[in-house]
Each structure stands twice: as C-alpha cells, then as structure tokens.
C-alpha positions in Angstrom: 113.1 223.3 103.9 116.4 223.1 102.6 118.4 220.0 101.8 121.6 218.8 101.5 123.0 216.8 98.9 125.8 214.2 99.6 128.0 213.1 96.7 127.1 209.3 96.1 130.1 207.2 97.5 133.0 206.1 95.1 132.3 202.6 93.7 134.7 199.8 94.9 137.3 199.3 92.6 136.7 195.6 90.6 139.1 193.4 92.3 138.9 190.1 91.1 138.4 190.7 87.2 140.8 190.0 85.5 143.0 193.0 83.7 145.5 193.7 80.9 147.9 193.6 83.2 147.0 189.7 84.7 147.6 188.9 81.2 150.7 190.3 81.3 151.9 189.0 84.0 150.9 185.2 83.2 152.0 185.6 79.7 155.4 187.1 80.8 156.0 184.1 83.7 154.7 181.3 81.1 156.8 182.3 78.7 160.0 182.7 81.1 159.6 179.4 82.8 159.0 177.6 79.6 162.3 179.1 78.6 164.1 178.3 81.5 162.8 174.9 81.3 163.5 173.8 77.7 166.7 176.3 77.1 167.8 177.1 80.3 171.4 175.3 80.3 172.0 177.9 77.3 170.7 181.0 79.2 173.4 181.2 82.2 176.2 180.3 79.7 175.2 183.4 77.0 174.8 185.4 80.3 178.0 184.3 81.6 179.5 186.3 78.6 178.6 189.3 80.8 178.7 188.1 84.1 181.7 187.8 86.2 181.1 184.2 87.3 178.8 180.9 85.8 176.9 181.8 89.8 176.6 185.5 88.9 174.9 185.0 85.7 172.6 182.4 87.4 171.3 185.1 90.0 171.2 187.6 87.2 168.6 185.6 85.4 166.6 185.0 88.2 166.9 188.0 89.4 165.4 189.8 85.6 163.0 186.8 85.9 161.7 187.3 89.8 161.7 191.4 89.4 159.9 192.4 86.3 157.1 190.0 86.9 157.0 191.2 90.6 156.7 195.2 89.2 153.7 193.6 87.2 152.2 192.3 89.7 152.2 194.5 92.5 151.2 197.1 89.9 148.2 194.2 89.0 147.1 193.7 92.4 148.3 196.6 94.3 144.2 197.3 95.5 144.5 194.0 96.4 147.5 194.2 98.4 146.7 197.5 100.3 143.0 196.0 101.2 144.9 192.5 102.9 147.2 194.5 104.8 144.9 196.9 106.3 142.1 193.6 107.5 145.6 192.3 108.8 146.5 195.3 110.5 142.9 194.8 112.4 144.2 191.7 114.3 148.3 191.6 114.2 148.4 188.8 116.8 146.7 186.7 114.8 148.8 187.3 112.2 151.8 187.4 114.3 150.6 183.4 115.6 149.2 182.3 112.5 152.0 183.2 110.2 154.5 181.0 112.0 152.0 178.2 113.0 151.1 177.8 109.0 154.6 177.0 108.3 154.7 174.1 110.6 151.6 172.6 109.4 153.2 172.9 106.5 156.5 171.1 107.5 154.7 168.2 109.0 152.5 167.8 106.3 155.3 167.9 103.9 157.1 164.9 106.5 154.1 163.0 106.5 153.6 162.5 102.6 157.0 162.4 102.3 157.2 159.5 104.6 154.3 157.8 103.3 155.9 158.0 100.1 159.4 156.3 101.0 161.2 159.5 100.7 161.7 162.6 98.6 164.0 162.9 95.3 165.4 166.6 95.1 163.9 168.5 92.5 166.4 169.9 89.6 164.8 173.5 90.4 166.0 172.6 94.2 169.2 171.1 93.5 169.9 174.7 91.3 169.1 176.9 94.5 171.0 175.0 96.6 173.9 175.0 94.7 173.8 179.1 93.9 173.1 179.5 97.6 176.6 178.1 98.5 178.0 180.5 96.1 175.4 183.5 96.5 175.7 185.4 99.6 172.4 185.6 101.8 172.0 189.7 101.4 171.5 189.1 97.4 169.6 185.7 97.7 167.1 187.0 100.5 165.0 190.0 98.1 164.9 187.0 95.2 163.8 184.0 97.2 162.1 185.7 100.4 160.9 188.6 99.0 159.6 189.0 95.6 159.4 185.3 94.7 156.9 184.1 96.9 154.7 187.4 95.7 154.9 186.0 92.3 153.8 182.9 93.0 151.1 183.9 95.5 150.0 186.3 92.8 149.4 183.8 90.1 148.6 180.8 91.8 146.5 181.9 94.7 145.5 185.4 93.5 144.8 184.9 90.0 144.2 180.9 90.0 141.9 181.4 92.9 140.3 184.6 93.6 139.9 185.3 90.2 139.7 182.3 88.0 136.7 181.0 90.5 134.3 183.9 89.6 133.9 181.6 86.4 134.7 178.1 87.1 134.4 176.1 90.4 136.5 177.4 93.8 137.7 173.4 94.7 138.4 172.8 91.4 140.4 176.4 91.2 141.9 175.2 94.1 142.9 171.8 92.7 144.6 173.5 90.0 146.9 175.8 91.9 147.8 173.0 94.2 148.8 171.3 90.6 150.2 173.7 88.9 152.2 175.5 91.5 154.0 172.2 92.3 154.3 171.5 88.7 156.0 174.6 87.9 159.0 174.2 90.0 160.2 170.6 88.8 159.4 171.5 85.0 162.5 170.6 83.0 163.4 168.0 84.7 163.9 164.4 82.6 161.2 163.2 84.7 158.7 163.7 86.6 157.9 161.6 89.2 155.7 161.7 92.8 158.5 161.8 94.9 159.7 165.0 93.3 156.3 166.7 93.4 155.2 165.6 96.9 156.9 168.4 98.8 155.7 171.1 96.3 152.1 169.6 96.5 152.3 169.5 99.9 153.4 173.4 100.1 150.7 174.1 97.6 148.3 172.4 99.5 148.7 174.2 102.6 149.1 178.1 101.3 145.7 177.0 99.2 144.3 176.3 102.6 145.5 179.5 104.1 144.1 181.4 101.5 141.0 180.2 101.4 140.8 180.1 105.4 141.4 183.9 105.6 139.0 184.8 103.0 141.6 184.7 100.1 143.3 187.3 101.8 146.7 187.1 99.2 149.0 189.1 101.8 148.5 186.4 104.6 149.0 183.4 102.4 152.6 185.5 100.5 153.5 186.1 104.6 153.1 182.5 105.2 154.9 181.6 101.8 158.0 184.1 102.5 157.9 182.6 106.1 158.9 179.2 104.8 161.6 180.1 102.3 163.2 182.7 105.1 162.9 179.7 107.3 164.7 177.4 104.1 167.5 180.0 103.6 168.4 180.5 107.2 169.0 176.3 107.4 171.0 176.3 104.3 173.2 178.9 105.1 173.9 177.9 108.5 175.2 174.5 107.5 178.5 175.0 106.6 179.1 173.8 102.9 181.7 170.4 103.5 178.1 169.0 105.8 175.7 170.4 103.6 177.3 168.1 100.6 177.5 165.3 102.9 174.0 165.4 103.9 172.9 165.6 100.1 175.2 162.5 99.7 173.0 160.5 102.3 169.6 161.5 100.6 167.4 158.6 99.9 
C-alpha cells in the first residue's frame, strides 16, 4: 500500500526571545533619551545651525529620534505585529469599542489620581510638546506623536518589558516596571521629580499595562489604544486657539 508523505509543518517563529535587534533598539532609545535629558538644551541649538527655525530643529530631532528606533522596531517585532493584527482582524467590533472605551478609563483614571493628589504639575517633556505644537503644524506633528511614537513605546515597555522580559522574571513585577519606567521616561531631565508630575504618566502606564495583559499581550491593541489617546491629545491642543491655550496654562494649579 502506498503512502504519502507530508512535509512536517514550519516551526513557529520564536516570538518572545529576545534578539540582536531588541538590543538595538533599547540601546539606541537609552542612549537617545539619556542624551536628550542631560544635553538636550545644546542639541536643538547645534541643530538650529541647520534648521530654519529653534521649532524646526526641535521636530528634526525628534523626528531622527522617533523614526530610526521605529524602523528598528517594526523590523524587531514585525512577526509580532502581523500575528496581533490578524487575531484583531477576527473580532473588529471589539476592537472598534474597546479601542475608544480604553481611553476613557484611561482619562478618568488619570482625573481620579490626579484629584486625589491636589493636582497635576506639567511635566518639562509636556510643557516642550506643547509649546512645538503651537509652532508645528498638525500634518508634521501627527506621524511623530500619533504614529510612530506610541509604537516605540509600546514596543519597549509593553512588548519587550512584558512579553519578553517575563519569560525570565515575574509577569506583575514585569508589569510594575513598565508602569515605572514608562512614566519615568517622559519627565527625565527635569530638576525634579516629584508625584504630581508622574501621576498622569503612571496612570497612562497603568492602563495600556492592563490592556495588554487583558488581550493576551496582544502589542497592536494596547499601540491602538496608546495612538488613540495622543490623537485624542493633539486634536484638543490644536483646537484651542493659542492666546486661550496660554491662558489656561496660566490657571494650572
């Protein structure tokens, strides 16, 4: 009797060991931010030399910033990234609802430990993008802070803090770091750091750990969720005209 011989099936792909080009990636965004934060008052000035404008230089260095980690790390986790979009594409209304309801949670959360606290100090890493925003039109500010930025971050601090780092140490204490770090990384260079300034970015953290986790550290729902909230940040800003918007920081508490 004759018999037929089937080729074995193609082993998965390893998707949550770490690789060459994680260590890239981290290296690369380390090394940027702690630049940024202990030089970067003498970055947009030597870039100003080839910029047309003190704004245009500061968008030029995020933008170098932002991009070539983002090239690393959709190269890094681009398995990663087609697998999440195709169990999304198996329920779109759920991420259609989900998406959107995310972001609220995320706002009041972000109002309740705010409130709790007394109020909220602006960060000097949100005091910067504000101010570029009023000089940076939306079309060049949206692909920074909408679309590759929150990938980056998701990448790293989800992705790479989570999904990977917890094959070797403990998921709730992965997840404690992200929440940490992530909110640590955007008030770095400040003077000080105090709880008021962190809250928000805790907060923030807090939540897109949650959604990651939730969905089965699916890292496209928890970057949908994170480009969500800035889109929903860059609309408000640029719909207040600049003359309120300055008045309104004036009143901060």
């Amino acid at each position: 009797m004759a018999t037929t011989h089937r080729n074995p099936p193609a082993p998965q792909p390893e998707l949550y060991g770490f690789s060459a080009l994680d260590f890239t990636a981290v290296g690369l965004y380390v090394a940027a931010a702690g630049l940024f934060a202990v030089a970067g008052e003498l970055l947009v000035p030597f870039i100003s030399q080839f910029a047309p404008s003190p704004a245009a230089a500061s968008y030029a260095v995020n933008l170098i910033f932002y991009g070539s980690i983002g090239i690393l790390a959709l190269a890094a986790a681009r398995r990663v990234v087609a697998r999440d979009l195709r169990v999304l594409a198996t329920r779109p209304w759920f991420t259609l609802l989900m998406v959107p309801a995310a972001v609220v949670a995320m706002m009041i959360l972000t109002a309740v430990v705010v409130s709790a606290a007394g109020g909220v100090e602006t960060s000097a890493n949100q005091a910067g993008l504000q101010a570029l925003m009023q000089q940076v039109p939306a079309w060049l500010m949206v692909p920074v802070l909408v679309v590759v930025g929150p990938f980056v971050e998701e990448y790293i601090f989800r992705h790479l803090l989570i999904g990977k780092l917890s094959r070797r140490l403990n998921i709730w204490l992965c997840c404690a770091l992200s929440v940490v770090l992530f909110a640590g990384i955007h008030i770095a260079g400040q003077e000080a750091i105090t709880l008021s300034a962190l809250l928000p970015y805790l907060a923030m953290g807090a939540t897109l750990v949650f959604v990651y986790v939730w969905t089965g550290k699916n890292l496209m729902f928890s970057y949908f969720v994170h480009a969500a909230k800035n889109l929903l940040a860059v609309i408000f800003i640029y719909a207040i005209p600049p003359e309120l918007f300055e008045q309104l920081q004036q009143v901060q508490p």
